[in-house]
C-alpha positions in Angstrom: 12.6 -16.8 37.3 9.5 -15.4 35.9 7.2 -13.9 38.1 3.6 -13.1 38.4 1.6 -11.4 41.1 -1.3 -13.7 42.0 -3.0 -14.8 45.0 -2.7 -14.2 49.0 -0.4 -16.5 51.5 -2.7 -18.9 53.4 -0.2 -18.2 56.5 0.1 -14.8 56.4 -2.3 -13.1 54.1 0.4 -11.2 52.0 0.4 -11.1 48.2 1.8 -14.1 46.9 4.5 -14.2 43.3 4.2 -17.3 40.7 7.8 -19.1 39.9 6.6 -20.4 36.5 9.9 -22.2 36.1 9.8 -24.1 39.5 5.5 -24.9 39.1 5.1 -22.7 42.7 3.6 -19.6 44.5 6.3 -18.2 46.5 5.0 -15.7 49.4 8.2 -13.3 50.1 7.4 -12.3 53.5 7.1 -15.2 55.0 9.0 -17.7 52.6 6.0 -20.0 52.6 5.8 -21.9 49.3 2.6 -23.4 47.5 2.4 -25.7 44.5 0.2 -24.2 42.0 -2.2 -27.5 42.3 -2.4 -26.0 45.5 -5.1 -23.1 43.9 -7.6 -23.8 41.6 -6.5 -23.8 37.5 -9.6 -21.7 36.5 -8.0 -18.9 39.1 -4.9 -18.5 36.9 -7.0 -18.4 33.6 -8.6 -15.2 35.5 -5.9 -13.9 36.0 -4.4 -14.1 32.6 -7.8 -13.0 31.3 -7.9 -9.8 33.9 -4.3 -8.5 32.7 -4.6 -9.1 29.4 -8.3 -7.0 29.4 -6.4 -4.1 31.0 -3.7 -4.6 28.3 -0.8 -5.8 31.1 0.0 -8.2 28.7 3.9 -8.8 30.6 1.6 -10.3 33.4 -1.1 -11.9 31.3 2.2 -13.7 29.6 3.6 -15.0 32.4 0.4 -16.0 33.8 -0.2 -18.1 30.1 3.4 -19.5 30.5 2.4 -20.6 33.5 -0.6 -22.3 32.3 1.0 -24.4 29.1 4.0 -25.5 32.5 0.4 -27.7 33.2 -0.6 -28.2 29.8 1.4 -27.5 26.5 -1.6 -27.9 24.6 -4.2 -25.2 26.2 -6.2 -23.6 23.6 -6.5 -20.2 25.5 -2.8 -20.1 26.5 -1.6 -20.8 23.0 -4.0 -18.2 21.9 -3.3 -15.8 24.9 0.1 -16.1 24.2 -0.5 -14.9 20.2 -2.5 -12.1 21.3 0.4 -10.3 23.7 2.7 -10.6 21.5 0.2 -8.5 19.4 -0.5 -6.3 22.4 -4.4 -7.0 21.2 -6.4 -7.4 23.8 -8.9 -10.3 21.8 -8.8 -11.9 18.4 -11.6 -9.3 16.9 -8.5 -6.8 15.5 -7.3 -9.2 13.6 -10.3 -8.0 11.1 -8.1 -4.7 10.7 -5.7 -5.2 8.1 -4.0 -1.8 9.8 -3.8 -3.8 12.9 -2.4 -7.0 11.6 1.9 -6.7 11.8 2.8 -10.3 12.2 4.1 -12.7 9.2 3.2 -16.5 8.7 6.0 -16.7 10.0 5.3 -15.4 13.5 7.0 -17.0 16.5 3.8 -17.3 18.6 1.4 -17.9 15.9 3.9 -20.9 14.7 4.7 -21.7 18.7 0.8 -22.1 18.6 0.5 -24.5 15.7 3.1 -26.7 16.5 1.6 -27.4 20.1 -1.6 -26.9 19.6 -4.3 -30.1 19.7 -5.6 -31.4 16.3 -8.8 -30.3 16.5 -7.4 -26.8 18.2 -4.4 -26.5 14.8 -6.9 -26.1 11.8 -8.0 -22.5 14.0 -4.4 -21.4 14.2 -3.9 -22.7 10.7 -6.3 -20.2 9.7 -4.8 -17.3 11.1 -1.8 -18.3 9.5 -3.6 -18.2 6.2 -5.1 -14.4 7.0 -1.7 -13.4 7.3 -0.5 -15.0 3.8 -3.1 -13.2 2.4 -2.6 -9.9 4.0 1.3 -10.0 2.8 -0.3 -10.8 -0.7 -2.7 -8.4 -1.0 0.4 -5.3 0.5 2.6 -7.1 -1.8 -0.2 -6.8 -4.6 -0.6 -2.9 -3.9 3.7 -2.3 -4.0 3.0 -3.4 -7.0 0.7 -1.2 -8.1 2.5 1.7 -6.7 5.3 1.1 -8.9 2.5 0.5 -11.7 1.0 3.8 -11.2 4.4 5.6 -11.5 4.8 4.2 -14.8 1.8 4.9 -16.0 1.9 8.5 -15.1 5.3 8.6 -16.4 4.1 7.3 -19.8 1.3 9.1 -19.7 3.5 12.5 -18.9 5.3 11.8 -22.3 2.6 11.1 -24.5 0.9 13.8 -23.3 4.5 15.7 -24.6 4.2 14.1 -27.9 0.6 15.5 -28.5 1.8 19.1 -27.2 4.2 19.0 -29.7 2.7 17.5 -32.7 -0.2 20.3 -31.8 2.4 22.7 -32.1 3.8 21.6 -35.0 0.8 21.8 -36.9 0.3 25.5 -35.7 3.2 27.4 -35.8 2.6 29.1 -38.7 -0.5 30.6 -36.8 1.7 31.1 -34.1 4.7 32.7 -35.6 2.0 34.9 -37.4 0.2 35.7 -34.4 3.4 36.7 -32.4 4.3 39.2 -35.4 1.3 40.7 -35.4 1.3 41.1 -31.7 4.5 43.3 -31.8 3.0 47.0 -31.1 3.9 49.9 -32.1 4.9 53.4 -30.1 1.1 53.9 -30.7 0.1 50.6 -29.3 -1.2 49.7 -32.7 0.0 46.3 -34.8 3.4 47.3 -35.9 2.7 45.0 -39.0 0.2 47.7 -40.0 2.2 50.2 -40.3 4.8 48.3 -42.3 2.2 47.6 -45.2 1.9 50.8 -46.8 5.6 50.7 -46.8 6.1 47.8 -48.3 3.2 48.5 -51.1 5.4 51.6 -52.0 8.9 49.7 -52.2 7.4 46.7 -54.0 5.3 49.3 -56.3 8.8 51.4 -56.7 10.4 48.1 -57.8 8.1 47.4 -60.7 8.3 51.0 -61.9 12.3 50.5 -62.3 13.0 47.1 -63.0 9.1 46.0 -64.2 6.6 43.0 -63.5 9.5 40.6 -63.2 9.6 41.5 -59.7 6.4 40.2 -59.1 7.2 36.8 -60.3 10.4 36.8 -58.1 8.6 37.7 -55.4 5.9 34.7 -56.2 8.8 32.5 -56.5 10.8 33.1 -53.3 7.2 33.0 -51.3 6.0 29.8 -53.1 9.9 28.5 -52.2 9.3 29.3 -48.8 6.2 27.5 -48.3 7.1 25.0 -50.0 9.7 23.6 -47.7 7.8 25.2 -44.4 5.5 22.7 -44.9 7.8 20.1 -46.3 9.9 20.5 -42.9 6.2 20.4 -41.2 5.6 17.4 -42.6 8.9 15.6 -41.9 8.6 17.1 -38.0 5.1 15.4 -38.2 5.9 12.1 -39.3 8.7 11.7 -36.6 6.5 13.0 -34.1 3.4 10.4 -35.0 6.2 7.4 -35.2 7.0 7.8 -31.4 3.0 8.3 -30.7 2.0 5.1 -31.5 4.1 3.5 -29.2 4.2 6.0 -26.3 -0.2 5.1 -26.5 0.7 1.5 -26.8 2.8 1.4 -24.0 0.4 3.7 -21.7 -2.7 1.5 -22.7 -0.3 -1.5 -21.7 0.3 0.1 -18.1 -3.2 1.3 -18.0 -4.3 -1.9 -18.5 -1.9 -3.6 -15.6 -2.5 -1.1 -13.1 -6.3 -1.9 -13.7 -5.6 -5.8 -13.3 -3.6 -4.9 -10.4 -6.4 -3.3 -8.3 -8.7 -5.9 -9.4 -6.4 -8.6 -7.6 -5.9 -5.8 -5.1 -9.4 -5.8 -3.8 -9.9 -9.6 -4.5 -6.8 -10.7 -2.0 -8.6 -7.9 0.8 -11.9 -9.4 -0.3 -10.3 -12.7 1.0 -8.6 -10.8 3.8 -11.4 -9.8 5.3 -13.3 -13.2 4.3 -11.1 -15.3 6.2 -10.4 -13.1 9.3 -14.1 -12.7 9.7 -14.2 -16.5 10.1 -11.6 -16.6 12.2 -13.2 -14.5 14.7 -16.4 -16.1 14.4 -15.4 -19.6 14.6 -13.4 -19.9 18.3 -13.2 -23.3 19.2 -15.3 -24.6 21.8 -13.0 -25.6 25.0 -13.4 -29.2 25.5 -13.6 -30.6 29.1 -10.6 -33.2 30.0 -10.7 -36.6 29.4 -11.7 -38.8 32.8 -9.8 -41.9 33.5 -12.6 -44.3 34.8 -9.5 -46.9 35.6 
């Protein structure tokens, strides 16, 4: 039995309960029963509006329940009923995408549009539509998420590849610059001190042997740079072959994630669009039909 408080017992003033299922008002201290024609329909509608405005939306449930018992097709019951479930207090959050949790496939959105009047179903319709696109648009931006992380990812190695190719092309300078970093005791360039020396040994070794040294000497350097940069080049070319596609495939995620947003912000666009509407357009309740028979 569902109950709801509502109004007082005409015998003995106490606060009477609503049996939804059995269509009555039940007083419990003096048994009295009342059927609900008994009280005026626009008294229960208050009632429902009351609770659901102080967010007692158990009460303001029972209390639309109680109104579709009368009529199945009641605009502002079906809608009530859509709005507890949402523990929203009107239809104006629906404009908050934060706000919005329910699916198309929502049981009182879809309990709605199967019972509500023609003219009453293309408003619930719409609703129904906000929420497609809502799931689309947080679809759309999962999407991009898993976008960006590729993009960063790709764009963390080619970023790599230019570091080393960089690198590549100035370790000479580098080696060269670490040598002659090396101090001394002194806290002079070691690689100072070491060229007097090696003036005097080189200068010792054309005295004894003659200028054949020097041609040695040419040769082993002139060896030496000659497959330095012949290893450079080889390191170079390898690096530059896995460049071009490491930009290709950035510029490929770059250009997703960038068609991603774009259909990101259109579908919230729409969002937005469409749940304005659907606050602004509340169908106008239509008075019941007289029988002039």
């Amino acid at each position: 039995m569902t109950i709801l408080k509502s109004n007082l017992c005409k015998q003995c003033g106490g606060l009477l309960d609503i049996d939804v299922d059995r269509q009555v008002y039940i007083c419990p201290f003096c048994g009295v029963t009342f059927d609900y024609e008994y009280f005026r329909e626009d008294n229960i509608k208050e009632i429902a509006r009351k609770s659901i405005v102080r967010r007692e939306f158990g009460a303001a449930k029972d209390a639309f329940d109680f109104m579709l018992k009368k009529n199945p097709h009641d605009f502002d019951a079906l809608l009530g009923l859509f709005l507890c479930q949402n523990r929203w207090q009107s239809i104006h959050p629906l404009t908050n995408a934060d706000n919005v949790h329910f699916t198309e496939n929502d049981k009182a959105l879809k309990y709605a549009i199967d019972n509500a009047l023609p003219v009453d179903k293309e408003y619930f319709e719409k609703i129904r539509e906000v929420a497609v696109v809502l799931e689309k648009y947080r679809e759309s931006r999962r999407e991009l998420a898993k976008l960006e992380s590729e993009r960063s990812l790709q764009d963390s190695l080619f970023r790599q590849l230019i570091q080393e190719l960089d690198y590549n092309e100035r370790r000479f300078s580098i080696f060269w610059d670490e040598v002659m970093s090396i101090p001394d005791k002194n806290g002079f360039p070691l690689a100072i001190d070491m060229v007097p020396i090696l003036l005097i040994i080189i200068g010792l070794a054309v005295y004894q042997i003659g200028w054949g040294v020097l041609v040695f000497l040419a040769i082993v350097i002139g060896l030496a740079i000659g497959i330095y940069n012949a290893k450079k080049a080889i390191v170079r070319m390898g690096i530059k072959a896995d460049i071009n596609p490491a930009k290709e495939k950035l510029d490929k995620c770059t250009e997703d994630c960038n068609a991603k947003n774009k259909e990101g912000n259109e579908l919230m666009k729409e969002f937005r669009e469409k749940s304005k509407a659907v606050v602004l357009e509340r169908p106008v309740e239509k008075p019941a039909e007289i029988n002039h028979e």
